[in-house]
C-alpha positions in Angstrom: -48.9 -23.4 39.8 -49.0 -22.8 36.1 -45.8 -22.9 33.7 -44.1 -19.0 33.4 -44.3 -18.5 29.6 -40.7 -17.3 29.5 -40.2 -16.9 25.4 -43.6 -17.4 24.9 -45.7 -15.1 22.2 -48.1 -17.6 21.0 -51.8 -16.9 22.6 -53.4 -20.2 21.6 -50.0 -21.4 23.8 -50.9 -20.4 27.0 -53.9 -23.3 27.5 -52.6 -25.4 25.3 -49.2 -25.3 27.5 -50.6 -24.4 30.7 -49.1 -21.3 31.3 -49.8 -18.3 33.5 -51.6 -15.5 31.4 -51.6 -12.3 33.1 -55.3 -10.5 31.6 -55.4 -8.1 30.1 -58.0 -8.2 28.1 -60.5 -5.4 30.2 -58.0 -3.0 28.7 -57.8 -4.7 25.1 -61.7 -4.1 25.3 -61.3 -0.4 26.2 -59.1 -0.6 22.5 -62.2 -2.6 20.9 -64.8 -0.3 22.3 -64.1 2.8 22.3 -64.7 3.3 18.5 -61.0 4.0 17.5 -59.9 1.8 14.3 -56.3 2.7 13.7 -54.2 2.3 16.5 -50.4 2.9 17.3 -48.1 1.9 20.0 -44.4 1.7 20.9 -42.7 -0.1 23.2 -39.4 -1.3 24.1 -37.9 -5.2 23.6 -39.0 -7.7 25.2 -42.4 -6.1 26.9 -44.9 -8.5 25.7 -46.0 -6.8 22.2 -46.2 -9.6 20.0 -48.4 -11.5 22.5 -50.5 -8.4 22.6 -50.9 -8.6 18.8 -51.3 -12.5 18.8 -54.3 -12.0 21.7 -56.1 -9.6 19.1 -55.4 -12.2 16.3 -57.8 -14.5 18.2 -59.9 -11.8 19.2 -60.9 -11.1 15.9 -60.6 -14.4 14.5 -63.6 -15.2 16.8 -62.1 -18.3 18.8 -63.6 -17.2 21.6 -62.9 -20.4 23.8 -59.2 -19.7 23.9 -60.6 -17.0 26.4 -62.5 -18.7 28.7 -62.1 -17.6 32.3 -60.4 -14.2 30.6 -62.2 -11.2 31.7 -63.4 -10.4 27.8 -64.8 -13.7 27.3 -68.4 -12.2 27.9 -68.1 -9.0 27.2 -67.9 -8.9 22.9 -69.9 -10.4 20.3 -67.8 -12.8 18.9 -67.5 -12.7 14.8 -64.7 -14.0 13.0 -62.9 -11.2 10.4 -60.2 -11.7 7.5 -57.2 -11.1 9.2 -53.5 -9.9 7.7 -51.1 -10.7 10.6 -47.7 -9.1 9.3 -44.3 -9.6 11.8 -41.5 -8.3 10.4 -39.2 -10.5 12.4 -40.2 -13.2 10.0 -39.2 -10.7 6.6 -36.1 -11.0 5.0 -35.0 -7.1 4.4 -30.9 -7.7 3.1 -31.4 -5.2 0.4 -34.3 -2.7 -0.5 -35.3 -5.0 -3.4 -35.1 -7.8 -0.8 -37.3 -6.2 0.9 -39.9 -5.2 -1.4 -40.3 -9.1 -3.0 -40.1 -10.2 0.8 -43.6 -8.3 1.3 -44.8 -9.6 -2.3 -44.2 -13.1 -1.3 -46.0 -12.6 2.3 -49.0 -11.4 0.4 -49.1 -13.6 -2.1 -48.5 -16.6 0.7 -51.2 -14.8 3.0 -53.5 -14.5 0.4 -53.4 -18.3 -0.3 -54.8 -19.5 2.8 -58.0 -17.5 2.0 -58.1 -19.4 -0.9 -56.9 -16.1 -3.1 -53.8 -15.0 -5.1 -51.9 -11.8 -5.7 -50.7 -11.3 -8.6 -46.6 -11.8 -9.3 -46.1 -9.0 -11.5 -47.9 -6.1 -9.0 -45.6 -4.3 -6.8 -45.3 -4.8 -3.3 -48.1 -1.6 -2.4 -50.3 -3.1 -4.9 -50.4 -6.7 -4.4 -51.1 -5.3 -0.5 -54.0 -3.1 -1.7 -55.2 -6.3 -3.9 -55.1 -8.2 -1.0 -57.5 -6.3 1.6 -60.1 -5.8 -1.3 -60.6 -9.5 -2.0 -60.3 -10.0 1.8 -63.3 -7.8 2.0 -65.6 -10.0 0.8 -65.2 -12.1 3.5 -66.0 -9.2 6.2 -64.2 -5.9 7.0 -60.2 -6.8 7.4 -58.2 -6.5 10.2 -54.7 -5.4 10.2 -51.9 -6.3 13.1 -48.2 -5.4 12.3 -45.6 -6.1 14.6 -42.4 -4.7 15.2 -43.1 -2.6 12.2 -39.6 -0.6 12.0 -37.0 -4.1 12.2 -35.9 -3.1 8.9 -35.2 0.4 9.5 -33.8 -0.1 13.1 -31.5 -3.0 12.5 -29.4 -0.9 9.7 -29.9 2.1 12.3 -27.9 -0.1 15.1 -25.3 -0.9 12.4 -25.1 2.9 11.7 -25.7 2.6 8.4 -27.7 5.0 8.1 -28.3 5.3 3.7 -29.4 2.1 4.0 -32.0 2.8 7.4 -33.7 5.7 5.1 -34.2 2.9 2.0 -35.5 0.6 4.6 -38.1 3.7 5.7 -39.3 5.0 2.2 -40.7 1.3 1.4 -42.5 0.9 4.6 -43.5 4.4 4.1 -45.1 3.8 0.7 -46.3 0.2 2.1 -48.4 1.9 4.8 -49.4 4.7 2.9 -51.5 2.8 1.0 -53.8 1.8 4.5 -55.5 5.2 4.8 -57.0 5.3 1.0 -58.7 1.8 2.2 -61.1 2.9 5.4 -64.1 1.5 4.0 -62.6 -2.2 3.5 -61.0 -2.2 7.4 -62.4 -2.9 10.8 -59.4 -2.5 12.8 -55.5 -1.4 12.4 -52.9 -2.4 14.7 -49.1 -1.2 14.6 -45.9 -1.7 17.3 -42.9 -1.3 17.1 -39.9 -0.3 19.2 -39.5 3.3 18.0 -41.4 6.1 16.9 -40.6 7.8 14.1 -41.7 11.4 13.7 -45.2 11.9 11.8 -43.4 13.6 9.0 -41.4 9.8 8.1 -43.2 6.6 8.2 -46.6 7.4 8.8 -47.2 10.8 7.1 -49.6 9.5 4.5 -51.2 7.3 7.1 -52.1 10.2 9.7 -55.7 8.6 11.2 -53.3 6.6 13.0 -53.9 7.4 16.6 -50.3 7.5 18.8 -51.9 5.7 22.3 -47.4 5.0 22.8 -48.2 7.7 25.5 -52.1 7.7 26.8 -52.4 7.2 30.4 -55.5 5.0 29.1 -53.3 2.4 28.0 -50.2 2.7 30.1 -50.4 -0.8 32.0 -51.5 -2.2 28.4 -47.9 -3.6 28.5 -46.0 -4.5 31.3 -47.4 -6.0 35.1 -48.8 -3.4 37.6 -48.3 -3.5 41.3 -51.5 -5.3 41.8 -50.9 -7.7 39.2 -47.4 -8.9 40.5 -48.9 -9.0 43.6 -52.0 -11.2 43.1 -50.5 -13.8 39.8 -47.3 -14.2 41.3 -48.4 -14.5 45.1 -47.2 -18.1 45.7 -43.8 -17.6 43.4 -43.1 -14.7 45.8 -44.0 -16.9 48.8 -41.6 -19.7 48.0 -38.8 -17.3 46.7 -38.8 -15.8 50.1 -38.5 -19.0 51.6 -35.4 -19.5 49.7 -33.8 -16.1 50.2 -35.0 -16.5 54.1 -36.3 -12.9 54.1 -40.0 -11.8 54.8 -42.4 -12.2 51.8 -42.5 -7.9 52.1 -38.8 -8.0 52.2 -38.9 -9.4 48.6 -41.5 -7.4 47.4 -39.7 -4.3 48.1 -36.5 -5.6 46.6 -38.2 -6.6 43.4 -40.0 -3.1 43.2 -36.6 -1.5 43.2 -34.6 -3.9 40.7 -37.2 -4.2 37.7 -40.4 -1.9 38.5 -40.2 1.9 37.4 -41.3 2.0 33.8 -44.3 4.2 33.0 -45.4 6.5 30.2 -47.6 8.4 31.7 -45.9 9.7 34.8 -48.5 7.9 36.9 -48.9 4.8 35.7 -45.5 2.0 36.9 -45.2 -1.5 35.9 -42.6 -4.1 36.0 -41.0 -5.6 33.3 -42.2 -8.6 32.1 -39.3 -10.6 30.9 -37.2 -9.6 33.6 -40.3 -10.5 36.4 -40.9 -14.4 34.6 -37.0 -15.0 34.5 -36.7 -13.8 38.1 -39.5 -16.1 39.7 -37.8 -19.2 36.9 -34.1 -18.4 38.2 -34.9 -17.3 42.1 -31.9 -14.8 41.8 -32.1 -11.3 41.1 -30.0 -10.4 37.7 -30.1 -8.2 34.5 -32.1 -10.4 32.5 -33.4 -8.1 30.5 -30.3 -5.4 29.8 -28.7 -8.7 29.0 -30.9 -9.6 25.8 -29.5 -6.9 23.8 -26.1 -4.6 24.1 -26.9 -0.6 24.1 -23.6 -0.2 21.5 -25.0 2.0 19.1 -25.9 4.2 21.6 -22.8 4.2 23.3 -21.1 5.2 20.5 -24.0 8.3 19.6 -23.6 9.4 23.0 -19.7 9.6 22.7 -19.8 10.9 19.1 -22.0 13.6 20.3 -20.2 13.9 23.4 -23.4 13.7 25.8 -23.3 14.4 29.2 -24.0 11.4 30.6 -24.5 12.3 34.2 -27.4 13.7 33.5 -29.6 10.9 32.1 -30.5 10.2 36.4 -32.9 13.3 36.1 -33.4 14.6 32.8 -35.8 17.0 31.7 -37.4 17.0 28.1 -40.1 18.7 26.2 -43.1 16.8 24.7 -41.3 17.6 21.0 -38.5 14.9 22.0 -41.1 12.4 21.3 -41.9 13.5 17.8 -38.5 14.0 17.1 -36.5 10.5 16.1 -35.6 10.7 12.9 -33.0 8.4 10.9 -30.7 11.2 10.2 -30.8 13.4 13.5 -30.7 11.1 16.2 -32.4 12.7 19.6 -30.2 10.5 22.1 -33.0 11.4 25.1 -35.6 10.5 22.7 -33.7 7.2 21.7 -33.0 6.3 25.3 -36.6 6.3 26.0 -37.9 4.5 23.2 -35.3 2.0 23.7 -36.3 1.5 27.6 -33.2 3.0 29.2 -35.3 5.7 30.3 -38.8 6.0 30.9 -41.1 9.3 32.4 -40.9 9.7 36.3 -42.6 12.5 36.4 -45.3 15.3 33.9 -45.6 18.5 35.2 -46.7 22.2 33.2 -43.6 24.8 32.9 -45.1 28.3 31.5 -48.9 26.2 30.4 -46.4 23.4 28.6 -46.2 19.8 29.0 -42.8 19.2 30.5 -41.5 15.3 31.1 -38.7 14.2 33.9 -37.2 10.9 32.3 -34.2 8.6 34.3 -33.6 5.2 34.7 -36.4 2.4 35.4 -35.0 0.9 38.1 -31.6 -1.0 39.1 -31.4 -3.1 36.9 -31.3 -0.4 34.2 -29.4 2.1 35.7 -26.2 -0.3 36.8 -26.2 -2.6 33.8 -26.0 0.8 31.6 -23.7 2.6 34.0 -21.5 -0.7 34.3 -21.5 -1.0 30.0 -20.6 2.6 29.5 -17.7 2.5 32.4 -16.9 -0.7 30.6 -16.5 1.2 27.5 -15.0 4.7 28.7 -12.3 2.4 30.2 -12.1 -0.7 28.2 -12.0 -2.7 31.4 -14.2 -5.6 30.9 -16.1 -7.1 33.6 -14.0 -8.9 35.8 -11.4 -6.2 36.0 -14.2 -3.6 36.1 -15.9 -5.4 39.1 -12.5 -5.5 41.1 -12.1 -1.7 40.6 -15.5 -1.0 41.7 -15.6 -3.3 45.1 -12.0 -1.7 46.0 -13.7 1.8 45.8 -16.5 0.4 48.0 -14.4 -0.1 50.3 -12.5 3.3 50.1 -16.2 4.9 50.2 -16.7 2.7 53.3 -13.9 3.8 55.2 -13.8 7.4 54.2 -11.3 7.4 53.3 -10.3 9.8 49.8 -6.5 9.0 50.7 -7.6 5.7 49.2 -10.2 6.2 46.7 -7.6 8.9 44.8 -5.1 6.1 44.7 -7.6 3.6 43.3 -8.9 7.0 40.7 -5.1 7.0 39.7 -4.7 3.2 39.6 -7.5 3.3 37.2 -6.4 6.0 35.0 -3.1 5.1 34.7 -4.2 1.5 33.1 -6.4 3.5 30.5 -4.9 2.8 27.2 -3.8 6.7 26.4 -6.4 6.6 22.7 -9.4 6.3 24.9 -9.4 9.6 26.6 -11.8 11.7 24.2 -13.0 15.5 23.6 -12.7 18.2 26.3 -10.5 15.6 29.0 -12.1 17.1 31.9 -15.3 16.3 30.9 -13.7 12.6 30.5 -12.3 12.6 33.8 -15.5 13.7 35.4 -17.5 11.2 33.9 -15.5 8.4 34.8 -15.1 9.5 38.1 -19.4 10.0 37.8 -19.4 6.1 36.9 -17.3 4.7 39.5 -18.9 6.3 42.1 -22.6 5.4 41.2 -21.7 2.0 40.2 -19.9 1.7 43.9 -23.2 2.4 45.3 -22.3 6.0 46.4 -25.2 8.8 46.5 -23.8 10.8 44.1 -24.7 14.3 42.2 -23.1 15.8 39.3 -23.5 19.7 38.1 -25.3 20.2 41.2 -27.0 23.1 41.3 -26.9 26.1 44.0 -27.7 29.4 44.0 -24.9 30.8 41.8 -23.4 28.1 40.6 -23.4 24.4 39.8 -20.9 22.0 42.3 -19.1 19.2 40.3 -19.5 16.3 42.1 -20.9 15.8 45.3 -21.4 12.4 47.0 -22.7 11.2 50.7 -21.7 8.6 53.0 -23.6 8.1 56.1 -21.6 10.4 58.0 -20.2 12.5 55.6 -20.7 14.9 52.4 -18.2 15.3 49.8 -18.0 18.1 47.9 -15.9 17.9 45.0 -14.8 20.4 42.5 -11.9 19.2 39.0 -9.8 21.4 37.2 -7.5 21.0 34.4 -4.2 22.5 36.6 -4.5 22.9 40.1 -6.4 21.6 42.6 -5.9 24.2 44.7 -7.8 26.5 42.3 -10.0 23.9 42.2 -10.8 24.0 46.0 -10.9 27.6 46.5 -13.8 27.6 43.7 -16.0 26.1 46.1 -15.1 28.1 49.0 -15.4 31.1 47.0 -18.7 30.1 45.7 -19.9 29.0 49.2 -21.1 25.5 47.7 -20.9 23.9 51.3 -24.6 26.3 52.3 -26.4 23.8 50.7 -25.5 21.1 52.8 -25.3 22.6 56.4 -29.1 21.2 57.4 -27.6 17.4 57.0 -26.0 16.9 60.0 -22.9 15.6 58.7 -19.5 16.3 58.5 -18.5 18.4 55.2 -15.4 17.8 53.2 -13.8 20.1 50.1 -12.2 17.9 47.8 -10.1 20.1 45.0 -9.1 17.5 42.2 -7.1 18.8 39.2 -5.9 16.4 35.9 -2.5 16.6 34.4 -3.5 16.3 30.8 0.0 14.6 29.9 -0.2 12.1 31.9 -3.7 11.7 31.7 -4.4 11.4 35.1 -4.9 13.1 38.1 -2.1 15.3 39.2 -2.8 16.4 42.8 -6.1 16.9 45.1 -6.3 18.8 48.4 -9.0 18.1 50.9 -10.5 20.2 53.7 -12.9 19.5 56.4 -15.4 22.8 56.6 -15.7 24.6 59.3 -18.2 27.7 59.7 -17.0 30.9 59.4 
């Protein structure tokens, strides 16, 4: 078997090091041929963009050997073009001016290995203008920039957000300058985790075409079904064979921790990182979530007091993905670009494009789940996962008795400065978290047919339905009665319980709860 390129970004790598490409160069082609010259795409960490723009690199560099075997490999006319590889991962971007002599020295070192020079006194948008003319006489240029908004996001995740919109109005003015240079450029490339509205960063570059969203290029990034199934055939064969389960066994377990992503609604793949480390590690983890810590949008999503429990099945408009701008942060539309959640669904509402986004996969969903109860209780893991498996076991047993007095146990060991905004929205989403991270099948703000139920969750024999109020949970109880919420339920074929919870807010806990087993009539 080949090496997994775990870390590796590096085309010329892969037969050099003998590792496993997966091709995807038939839909690279579909990007060469189709006539388009300024293309677009965002996508979150870690899914494989650099390599995408190092594979064009050689593309249009014309070393076409590197591609023998590779579906392209005799499908172009090869022909080498002068080629401006920019990655901001490798700029230095401390301070605006930083940033602005950063650029100038890339240009000036870029233009040096065509034998050219920039001139030191020209401003960064200059010296890049300079650049791609004298390139031109070489051939028609080709730009690839990757992860074009570093600058911008890393002062975003530091909330500092003066210094994100300094970071933006250079790299607006640096790419502005692209559009008034069509007739010296054979091909533009740009990526990038985010995707700034067309009104920022791009505005004076608008021939860009978005493809972040075309169902044309939705596996461009990422391993289909097929693919997982036909590169990785003999890692899944021998994993199994460690795991003793059936190869089909695996295959289904692997779907549900790490495939799911898709941004078309159709289209699913797997994530790459998480699929190469998998196969390396044989053990199923959160390799992925793991590479980078969602706290700047914890801390959005508390400031702005988002409902959290809605994120499993959350409906959007098409304008949330034009919407992300430095200094009104769209939390649904930041979740997405950032790969917590992706679309699981398009359908039309009144003749408009409407989007269901949730979580990928498991991975996804527990790892975030698991950080935020981490953070809404400032339990770290280890006392976190103790918590959790002891309500597991209340959940198992059915026994509320015992899952309240685990709810209580946990409340009381909050430290009394974490419980924020409206407290019964606090309450419920703890509860919400605990639940879902024990495994239950839970449902918050249900909806019925005049009203929406709090909480419900399902064991295999039973169906909670639970309703919270600041007071008394015997108010709390005869709200669902009065508002008949068990009448959805009655077609399951299980038992039906009425949980009534109310909070004490000064103890900051939960004062009481009444249960009661349904009964018709």
């Amino acid at each position: 078997m080949k090496n997994l390129p775990i870390g590796i970004q590096t085309f010329s790598k892969f037969k050099t090091g003998n590792y496993l490409y997966i091709d995807k160069t038939r839909e690279i082609h579909q990007l060469l041929a189709e006539g388009g010259e300024y293309y677009f795409l965002s996508r979150p960490r870690r899914f494989g963009k650099s390599l995408l723009i190092s594979t064009l690199l050689e593309i249009f560099s014309g070393n076409k050997e590197l591609f023998k075997g590779l579906w392209i490999y005799d499908q172009i006319p090869w022909k080498k073009h002068p080629v401006i590889h920019l990655d901001f991962m490798k700029i230095s971007f401390k301070t605006p001016e930083v940033l602005e002599n950063s650029l100038k020295r890339f240009l000036n070192d870029y233009a040096g290995v065509y034998g050219l020079t920039v001139d030191k006194e020209r401003d960064y948008k200059e010296a890049f203008v300079k650049l791609i003319k004298e390139l031109s006489a070489k051939g028609r240029v080709v730009i690839l920039i990757d992860e074009y908004d570093k600058p911008i996001i890393n002062y975003v995740e530091n909330q500092e957000i003066e210094k994100a919109k300094e970071m933006r109005n250079i790299l607006k003015n640096f790419y502005g300058v692209i559009k008034g240079l069509d007739e010296y450029l054979r091909f533009v490339f740009i990526t990038g985790v985010s995707k700034f509205s067309k009104v920022s960063v791009f505005s004076d570059l608008n021939n860009l075409r978005d493809i972040t969203l075309s169902r044309q290029f939705s596996t461009l990034l990422g391993y289909t079904e097929d693919e997982l199934l036909h590169y990785f055939d003999r890692h899944i064969e021998i994993m199994a064979g460690e795991l003793d389960i059936s190869k089909n066994q695996l295959k289904g377990k692997i779907r549900k921790w790490y495939n799911g992503y898709s941004w078309d609604g159709k289209n699913f793949v797997y994530n790459p990182f998480s699929i190469l480390n998998l196969f390396k590690e044989e053990s199923f983890e959160n390799f992925w979530f793991s590479t980078g810590t969602p706290s700047f949008l914890i801390n959005i999503i508390k400031n702005k007091r988002r409902d959290i429990t809605g994120f499993e099945e959350l409906p959007v408009s098409s304008y949330t993905f034009d919407s992300f701008e430095i200094d009104n942060m769209d939390i649904s539309a930041l979740l997405f670009q950032t790969g917590y959640l992706t679309i699981k669904k398009i359908y039309l509402k009144r003749e408009k494009k409407r989007y269901r986004l949730s979580y990928p996969n498991k991975e996804v969903r527990d790892s975030f789940l698991t950080y935020l109860f981490q953070d809404y209780t400032q339990k770290d893991m280890a006392l976190a996962g103790r918590v959790i498996d002891r309500v597991v076991e209340a959940i198992e047993e059915n026994s509320m008795d015992r899952l309240m007095e685990e709810l209580k146990s946990l409340f009381a060991s909050i430290p009394y400065h974490i419980f924020i905004g409206e407290k019964e929205a606090y309450y419920h989403t703890v509860i919400y978290l605990i639940l879902k991270l024990a495994g239950a099948d839970v449902k918050s703000e249900d909806p019925t047919n005049i009203g929406r139920i709090d909480a419900v969750f399902e064991t295999e024999t039973r169906v909670y339905i639970m309703e919270f109020k600041i007071g008394s949970e015997q108010d709390a109880l005869e709200q669902i009665k009065e508002m008949k919420y068990s009448e959805k339920y009655l077609s399951r074929g299980k038992e039906i319980v009425l949980v009534g919870v109310g909070f004490d807010p000064e103890k900051r806990n939960i004062g009481g709860y009444v249960q009661e087993e349904w009964v018709a009539g």
